[in-house]
N, C-alpha and C positions, 0 to 999 in steps of 0.2 A: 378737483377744483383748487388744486393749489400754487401755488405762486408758480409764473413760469411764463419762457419767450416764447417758442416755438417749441410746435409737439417732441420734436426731437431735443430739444435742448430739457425739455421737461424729464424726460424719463430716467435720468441717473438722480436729480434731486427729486423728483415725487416722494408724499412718505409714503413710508412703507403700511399697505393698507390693513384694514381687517375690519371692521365691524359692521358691521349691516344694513340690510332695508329694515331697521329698527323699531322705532318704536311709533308707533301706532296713537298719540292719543286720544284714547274714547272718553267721549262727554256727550253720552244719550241725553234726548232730549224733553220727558217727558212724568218723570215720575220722582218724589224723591229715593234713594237709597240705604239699601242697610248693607253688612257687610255679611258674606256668607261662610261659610264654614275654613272654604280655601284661602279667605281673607281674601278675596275680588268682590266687587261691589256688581250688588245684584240688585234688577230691580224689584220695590215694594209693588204691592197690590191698592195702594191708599192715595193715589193720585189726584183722590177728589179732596183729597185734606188737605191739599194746599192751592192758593188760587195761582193765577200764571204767572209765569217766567216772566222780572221786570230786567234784569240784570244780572251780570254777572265780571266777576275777577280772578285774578290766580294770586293762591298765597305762596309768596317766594317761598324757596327752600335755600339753605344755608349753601356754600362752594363747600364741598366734601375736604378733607383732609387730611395727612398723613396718623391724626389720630385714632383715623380709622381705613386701614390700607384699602381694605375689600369695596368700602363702598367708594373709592379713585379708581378702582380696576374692574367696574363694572359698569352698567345702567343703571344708575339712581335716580330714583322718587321720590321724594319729600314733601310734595310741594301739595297744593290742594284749589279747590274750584269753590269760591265762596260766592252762594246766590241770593242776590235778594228777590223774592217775590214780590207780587203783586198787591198781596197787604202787607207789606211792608216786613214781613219777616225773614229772616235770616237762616242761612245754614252752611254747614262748610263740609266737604266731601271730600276725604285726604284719594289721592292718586296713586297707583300703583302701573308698573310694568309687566305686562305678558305676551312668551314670545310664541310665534305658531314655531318658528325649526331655524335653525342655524346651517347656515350655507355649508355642504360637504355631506349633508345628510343625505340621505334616500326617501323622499316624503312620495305622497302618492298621485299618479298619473292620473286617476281615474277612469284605468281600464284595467284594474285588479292590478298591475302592478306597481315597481314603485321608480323614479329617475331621479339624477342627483340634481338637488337645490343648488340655483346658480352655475350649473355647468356650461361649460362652449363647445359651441360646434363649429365645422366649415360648412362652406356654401354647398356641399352635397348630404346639409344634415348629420355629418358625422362625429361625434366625441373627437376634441382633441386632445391627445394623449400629453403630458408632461412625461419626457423620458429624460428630465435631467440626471436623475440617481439611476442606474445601471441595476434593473431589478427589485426598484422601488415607483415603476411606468404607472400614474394612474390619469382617472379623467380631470382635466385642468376646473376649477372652480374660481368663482370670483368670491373673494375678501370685501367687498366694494359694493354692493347696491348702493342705487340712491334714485333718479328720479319715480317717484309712487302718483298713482290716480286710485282713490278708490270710487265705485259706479255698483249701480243697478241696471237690469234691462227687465221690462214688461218681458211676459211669458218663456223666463229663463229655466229651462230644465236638464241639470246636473244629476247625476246618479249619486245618491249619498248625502244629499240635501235635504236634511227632515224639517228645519226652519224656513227661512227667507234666504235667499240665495243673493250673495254679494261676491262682488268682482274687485281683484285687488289687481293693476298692473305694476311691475317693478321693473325696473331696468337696473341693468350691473355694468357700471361705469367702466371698472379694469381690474383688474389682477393683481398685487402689488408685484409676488414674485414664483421664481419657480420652487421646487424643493433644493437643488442648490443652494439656492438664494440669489438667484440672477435676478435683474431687475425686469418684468414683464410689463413694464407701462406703455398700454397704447400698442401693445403687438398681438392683442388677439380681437377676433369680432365682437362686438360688445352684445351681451346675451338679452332677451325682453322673457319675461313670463308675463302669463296671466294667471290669477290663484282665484279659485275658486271656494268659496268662504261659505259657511253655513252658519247661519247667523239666530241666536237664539233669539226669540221675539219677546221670553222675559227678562232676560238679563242682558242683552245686550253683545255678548260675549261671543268673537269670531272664532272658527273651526276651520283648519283648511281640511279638505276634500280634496283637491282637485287639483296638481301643477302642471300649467301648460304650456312648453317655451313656443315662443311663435317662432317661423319658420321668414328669415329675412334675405334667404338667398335672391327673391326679385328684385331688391333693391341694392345688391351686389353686396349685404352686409352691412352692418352697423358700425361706426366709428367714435367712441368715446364719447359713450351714453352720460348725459352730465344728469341736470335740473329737467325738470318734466312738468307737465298741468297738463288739466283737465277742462276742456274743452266745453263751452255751455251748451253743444250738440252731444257732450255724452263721449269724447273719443279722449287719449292720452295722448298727449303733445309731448313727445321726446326732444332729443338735442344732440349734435354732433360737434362737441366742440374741439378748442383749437383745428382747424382745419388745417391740410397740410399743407404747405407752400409749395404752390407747382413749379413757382419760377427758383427754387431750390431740393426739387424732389430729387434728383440724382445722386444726391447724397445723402439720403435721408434713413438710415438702417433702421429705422424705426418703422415706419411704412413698409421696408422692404420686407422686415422681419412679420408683419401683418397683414401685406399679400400673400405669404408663404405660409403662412397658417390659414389662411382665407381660403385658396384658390391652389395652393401647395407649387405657386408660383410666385417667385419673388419680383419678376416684374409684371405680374396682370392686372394688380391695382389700377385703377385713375385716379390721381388727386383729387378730379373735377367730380368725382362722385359722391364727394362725403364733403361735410361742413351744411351741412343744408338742415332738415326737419321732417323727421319723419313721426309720421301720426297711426297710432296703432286703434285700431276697431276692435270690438270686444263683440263675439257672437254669444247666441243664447244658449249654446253647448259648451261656454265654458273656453271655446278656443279662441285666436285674435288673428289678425291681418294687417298688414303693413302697405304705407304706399309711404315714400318719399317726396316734399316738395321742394321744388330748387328754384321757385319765383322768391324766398322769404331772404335772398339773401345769402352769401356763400360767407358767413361770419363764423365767429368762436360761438355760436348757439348755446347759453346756458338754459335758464328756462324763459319761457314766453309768455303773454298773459293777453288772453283774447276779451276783448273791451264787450261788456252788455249787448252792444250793439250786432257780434254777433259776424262783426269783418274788419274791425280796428286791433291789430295785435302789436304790443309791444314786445321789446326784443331785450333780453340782457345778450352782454357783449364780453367774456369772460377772456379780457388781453390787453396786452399794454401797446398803448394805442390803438384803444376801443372805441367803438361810439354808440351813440342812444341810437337804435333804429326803429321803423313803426313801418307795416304794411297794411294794406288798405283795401281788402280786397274785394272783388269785381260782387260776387254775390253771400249773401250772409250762408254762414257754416260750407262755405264750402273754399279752401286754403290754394285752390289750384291755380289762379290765376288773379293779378292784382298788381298795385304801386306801390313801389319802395321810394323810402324817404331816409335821412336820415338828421339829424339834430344840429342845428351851429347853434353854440352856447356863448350868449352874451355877458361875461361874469359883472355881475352885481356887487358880491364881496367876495377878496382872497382872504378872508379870516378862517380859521381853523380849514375845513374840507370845504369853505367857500357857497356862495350861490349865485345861479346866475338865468336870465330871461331863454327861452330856447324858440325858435324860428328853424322852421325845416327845410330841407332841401330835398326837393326830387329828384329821385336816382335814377325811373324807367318804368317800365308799365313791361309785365312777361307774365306769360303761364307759363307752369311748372311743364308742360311737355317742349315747347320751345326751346328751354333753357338746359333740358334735360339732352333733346338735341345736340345742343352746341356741346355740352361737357363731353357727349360722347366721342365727339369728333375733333375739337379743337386742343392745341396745346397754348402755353403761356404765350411764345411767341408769335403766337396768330394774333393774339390778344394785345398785345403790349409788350415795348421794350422794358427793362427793368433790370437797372444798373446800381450796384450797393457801394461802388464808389462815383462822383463825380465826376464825368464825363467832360467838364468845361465846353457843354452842349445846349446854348439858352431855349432850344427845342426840346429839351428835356426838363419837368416839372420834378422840385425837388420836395420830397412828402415825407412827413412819419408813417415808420412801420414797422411796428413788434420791439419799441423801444428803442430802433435805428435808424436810420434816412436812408431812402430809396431815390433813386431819379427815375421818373419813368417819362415813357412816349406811346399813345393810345395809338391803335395801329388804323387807320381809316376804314369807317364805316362798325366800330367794334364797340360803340358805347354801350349796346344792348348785351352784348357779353361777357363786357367789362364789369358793368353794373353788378351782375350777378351770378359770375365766375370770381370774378377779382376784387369783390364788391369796399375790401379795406382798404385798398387803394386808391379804387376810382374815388370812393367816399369823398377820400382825404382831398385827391385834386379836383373834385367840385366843391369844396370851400366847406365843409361837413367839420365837426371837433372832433377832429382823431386823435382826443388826449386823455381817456378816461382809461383807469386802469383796474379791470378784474371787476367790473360789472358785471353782479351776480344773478341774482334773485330779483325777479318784478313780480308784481301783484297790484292788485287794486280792489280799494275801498269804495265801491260802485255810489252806496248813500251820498257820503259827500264829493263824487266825482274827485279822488286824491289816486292818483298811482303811487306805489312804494317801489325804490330799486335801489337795490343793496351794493355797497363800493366797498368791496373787500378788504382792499386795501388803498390806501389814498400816499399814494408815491409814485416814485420816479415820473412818468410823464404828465403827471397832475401835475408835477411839481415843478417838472421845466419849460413849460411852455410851449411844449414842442406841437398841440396840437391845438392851441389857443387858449388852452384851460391853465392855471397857474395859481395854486390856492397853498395851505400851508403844513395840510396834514388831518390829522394824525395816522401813523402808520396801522393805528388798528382801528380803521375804517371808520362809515357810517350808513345810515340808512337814511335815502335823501324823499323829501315828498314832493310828488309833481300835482301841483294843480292842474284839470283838465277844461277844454272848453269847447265850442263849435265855433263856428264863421271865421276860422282859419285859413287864409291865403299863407301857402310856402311863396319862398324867398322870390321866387320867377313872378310873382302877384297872382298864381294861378289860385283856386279855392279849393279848399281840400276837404274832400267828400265825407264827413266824419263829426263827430259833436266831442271822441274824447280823443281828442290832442293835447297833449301834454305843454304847458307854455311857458313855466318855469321850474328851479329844481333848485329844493334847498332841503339842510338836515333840522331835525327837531331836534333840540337839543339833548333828551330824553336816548336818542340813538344815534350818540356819536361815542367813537373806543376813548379813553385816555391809556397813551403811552405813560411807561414808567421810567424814569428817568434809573431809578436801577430797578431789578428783580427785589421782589418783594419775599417773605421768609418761604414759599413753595418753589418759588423759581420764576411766578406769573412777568412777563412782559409790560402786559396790561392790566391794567384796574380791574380785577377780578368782582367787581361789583356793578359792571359795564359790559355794554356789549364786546366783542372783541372779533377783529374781520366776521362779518354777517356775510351768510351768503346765501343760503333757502332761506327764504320769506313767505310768506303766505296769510291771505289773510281773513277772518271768518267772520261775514256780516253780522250771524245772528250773537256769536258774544262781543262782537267790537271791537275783535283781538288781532292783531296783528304778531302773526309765530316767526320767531327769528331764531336760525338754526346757525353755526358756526360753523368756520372753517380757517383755523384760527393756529400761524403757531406763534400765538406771546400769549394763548391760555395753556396751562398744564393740562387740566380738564376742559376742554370743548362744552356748551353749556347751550342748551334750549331755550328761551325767553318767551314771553308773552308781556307786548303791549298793548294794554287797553289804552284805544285813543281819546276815549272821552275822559276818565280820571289822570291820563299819564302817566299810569302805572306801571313800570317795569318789574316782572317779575321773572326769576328764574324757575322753571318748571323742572326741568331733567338734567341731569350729568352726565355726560358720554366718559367710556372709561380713556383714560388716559391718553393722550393720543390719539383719540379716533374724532372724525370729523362728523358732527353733526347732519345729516343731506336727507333729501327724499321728503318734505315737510308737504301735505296736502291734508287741509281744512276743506273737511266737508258739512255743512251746518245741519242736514237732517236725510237718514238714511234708516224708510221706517219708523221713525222719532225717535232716531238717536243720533248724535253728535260725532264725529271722527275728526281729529286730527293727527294725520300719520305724520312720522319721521323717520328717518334712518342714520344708519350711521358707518363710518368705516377705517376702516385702520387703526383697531384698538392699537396701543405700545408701539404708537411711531415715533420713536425717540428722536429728539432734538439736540440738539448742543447750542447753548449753554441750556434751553428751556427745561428739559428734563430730569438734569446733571442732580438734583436733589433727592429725586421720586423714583429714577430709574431701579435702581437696586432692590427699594422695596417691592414695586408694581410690577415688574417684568415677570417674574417667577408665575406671581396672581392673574395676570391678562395671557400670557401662554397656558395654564389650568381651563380658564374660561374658557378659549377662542381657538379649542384644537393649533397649540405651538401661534398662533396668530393665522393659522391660515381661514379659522370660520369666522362666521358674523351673522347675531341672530337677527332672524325677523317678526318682529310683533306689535303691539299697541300698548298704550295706554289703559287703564281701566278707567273708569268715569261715571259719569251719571244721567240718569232721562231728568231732563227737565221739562216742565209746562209750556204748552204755548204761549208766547208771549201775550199779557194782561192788553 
């Protein structure tokens, strides 16, 4: 999820990645705690000694420092979960990090043997081998997890499961490099597990048992797994972003080099295959299944946030010249088939990252096999002309796209293809704000009907107007809140079937970056005491906490957050080591009466210039010890605590 035009243009700046479907944190929900011998919090037997769960906060923890190298070059905890109960008393449970296995390991299948965490395969299920060292051939693994679900299923039976059996799914976004050190972004299939967790039912405390990579050769493979949710039917909503440009695929080595690892053909790819959403099912043995949908939209797919309701999903939009999108679909829990919409934003104020009224626009009404159709069969130019210099052709619509202007001409009879092949295009020439850039992370606070959606960074096309929007900054992002409502007519005066529509967008003040006008004594960009580009969000009704994960480079350290929105407390929870991005962030409020909030993370010791230029010398030695040379990245949780049910 880092700064970038197109996929291709991404992959020689991407950082360089490493660190993992990380941390996990656990905040059981039901018992106070004490601490156990290993120093993880277990739970008490005394549950009746305190009355219920009224409240709760997180106690910041400091930004780590060069005073102390090791804890910049790793996963740091500090921070703590202070609760008030229901008589009114008090207590504070410090947090700690624990991982199940670090990507490159050999953890277990559970069929007696054991397969490597995070590896890739092609679409014949097979290992792909990295043969860049001559004699150094091994199976490719990703440095990168990031979007997480974790779930239960009624009558789940795992071998090796002596507690409560819980399901963790992950996905691994990309690879940073080879052994080389070639840049591998975006050139191999993006891998999914499901992890199979044995969950102790006093303490809390996950075990993996079980790794299972799904098999996604039906949906022709996976293309850069971003941000993920969790579905209120119980399934994992992944994501495919940057999708690749079909009306520039012939040049695109990046694609070609990812069919070729795909299909071991460098032209077998489709464009029109990927960019879409694919949702993986979780069976009661432990293993998962995939279907892709291609009605939600052919966008930069970061994560998605599927409304109460159960058929309202919001879209983040991870590109410059982005847009809010929202799908509507035909029946509850079921993504196959449905209206696409997308956002014209009426700006209110250009002050700092601005606010403004938002009114929809209907894109098209398609199911997912429809559309699935057309991709199989169509190329760009069935679709649409689409010219990147000025044609001096006033039958040519002239549009933002990916930070550039397009001319294009819909080819007759093709709006239904367009819509949802082309969908950032047509978006822009049906009147939609294609000016949002690196729209992250959505989520929503169901109580007071508010969506949260993360703007990574608030530049370049925010900045010039190119897609209606025109606000003033700042570069290290914010986190905007949408009010929701019902009796919504889109722009055509038609009614829109749905109660949460989003109808304005603006930031709390609480979650906006401050730029720094110089680097401050570590090197930070940004106000290290702030957010700094947000981009996994997520948010947990029962603490009223809203988790903000980073992806950030003007921090040195990448940093976890939690805001409680009732007090407006910001606090920091976690440290990613240096370098690495914060991602994979999924609040779960009770699983067996405990609490989880996962995260992950990736690319410990992605060095920057000038951002690093302080820290590198010291940290690099300590994050290559850690992270197997930077090629691993652990994955685990939080420790935490049971709390009472709410008084």
């Amino acid at each position: 999820m880092k700064l970038a035009k197109t996929a291709s243009e991404i992959q020689p700046k991407r950082r360089d990645l490493l660190k993992a479907f990380a941390s996990a944190p656990l905040l059981p929900l039901t018992l106070p705690l004490t601490l156990t011998a290993s120093g993880l919090l277990a739970g008490c037997a005394t549950a009746s000694s305190r009355s219920g769960f009224a409240s709760a906060t997180f106690g910041s923890m400091p930004a780590p420092s060069l005073a102390n190298p090791a804890a910049m070059a790793a996963t740091t905890v500090q921070s703590s979960l202070d609760v008030v109960f229901g008589d009114g008393a008090k207590q504070s449970y410090q947090l700690a990090y624990q991982p199940f296995f670090m990507t490159g390991d050999m953890v277990p299948d559970g069929k007696g043997g054991k397969m490597l965490a995070g590896g890739y395969y092609d679409i014949n299920n097979q290992p792909i081998i990295d043969r860049s060292v001559p004699g150094k051939e091994r199976h490719f693994f990703s440095d990168c997890p990031d979007g997480s679900s974790l779930l239960t299923m009624k009558g789940a039976q795992v071998a090796g499961v002596k507690g409560n059996a819980v399901f963790a799914v992950v996905q691994f976004e990309y690879t940073t490099r080879d052994q080389k050190q070639a840049a591998m972004y975006g050139q191999l299939p993006s891998p999914i597990a499901v992890l199979t967790l044995d969950q102790d039912p006093q303490t809390g405390k996950l075990s993996l048992v079980k790794y299972h990579n799904v098999d996604t050769s039906s949906v022709n493979g996976l293309w850069i797994t971003c941000g993920a949710s969790l579905s209120p039917w119980n399934t994992h909503l992944s994501s495919e972003e940057y999708e690749p440009d079909a009306a520039a695929i012939a040049g695109n080595v990046q694609f070609q080099a990812f069919s070729k690892n795909l299909f071991g053909d460098a032209a077998r790819a489709n464009p029109y295959h990927y960019g879409h959403l694919p949702e993986i099912t979780v069976h009661a043995d432990g293993s998962g299944s995939v279907v892709k949908h291609f009605c939600l939209g052919r966008i930069s797919h970061e994560l998605v946030q599927v409304m109460p309701d159960r058929r309202t999903v919001l879209m983040g939009d991870d590109a410059t010249n982005g847009g809010l999108f929202m799908f509507i679909a035909d029946r509850e829990a079921d993504l196959s088939a449905g209206t696409l919409y997308v956002a014209k934003w009426t700006q209110t104020s250009g002050v700092g990252p601005g606010a403004g009224m938002l009114n929809w626009v209907r894109l098209g009404h398609a199911s997912s096999a429809e559309i699935k159709a057309l991709a199989d069969k169509l190329k760009v130019a069935d679709i649409m002309d689409v010219k990147t210099s000025d044609p001096q052709d006033a039958s040519y619509a002239k549009i933002p796209f990916n930070g550039k202007t397009n001319w294009i001409k819909l080819k007759p009879g093709m709006e239904q293809a367009a819509a949802f092949l082309e969908t950032h295009r047509y978006a822009a020439l049906k009147g939609g704000s294609l000016g949002f850039t690196k729209m992250e992370g959505t989520t929503v606070n169901a109580k007071d009907k508010i969506a949260y959606s993360a703007m990574s960074y608030v530049q370049t096309s925010m900045l010039d107007g190119s897609g209606g929007i025109k606000v003033q900054g700042p570069k290290a992002g914010a986190v905007y809140a949408l009010n929701m409502k019902g009796g919504q007519n889109d722009l055509s005066g038609s009614a829109i079937d749905s109660a949460w529509v989003p109808v304005d967008m603006a930031p709390p003040p609480a979650l906006i970056g401050e730029d720094l006008k110089q680097p401050d004594a570590l090197g930070n960009l940004a106000h290290a005491d702030k957010i700094a580009n947000p981009d996994n969000i997520k948010f947990s009704e029962k603490l009223r906490t809203l988790f903000i994960g980073e992806d950030s480079g003007m921090h040195v350290n990448n940093f976890l957050w939690a805001y409680n929105v009732d007090t407006r407390q910001l606090s920091r929870v976690l440290s990613c080591p240096a370098g690495a991005e914060s991602t994979g962030l999924h609040a779960v409020d009770e699983i067996n009466g405990w609490t989880y909030v996962m995260s992950n993370f990736q690319h410990a010791g992605d060095w920057e210039k000038p951002l690093h230029d302080k820290v590198k010398d010291a940290l690099d030695p300590l994050v290559r010890a850690n992270y197997k040379d930077r090629f691993g990245a652990t994955v685990g949780y939080l420790t935490g605590l049971q709390l009472p049910a709410r008084a």
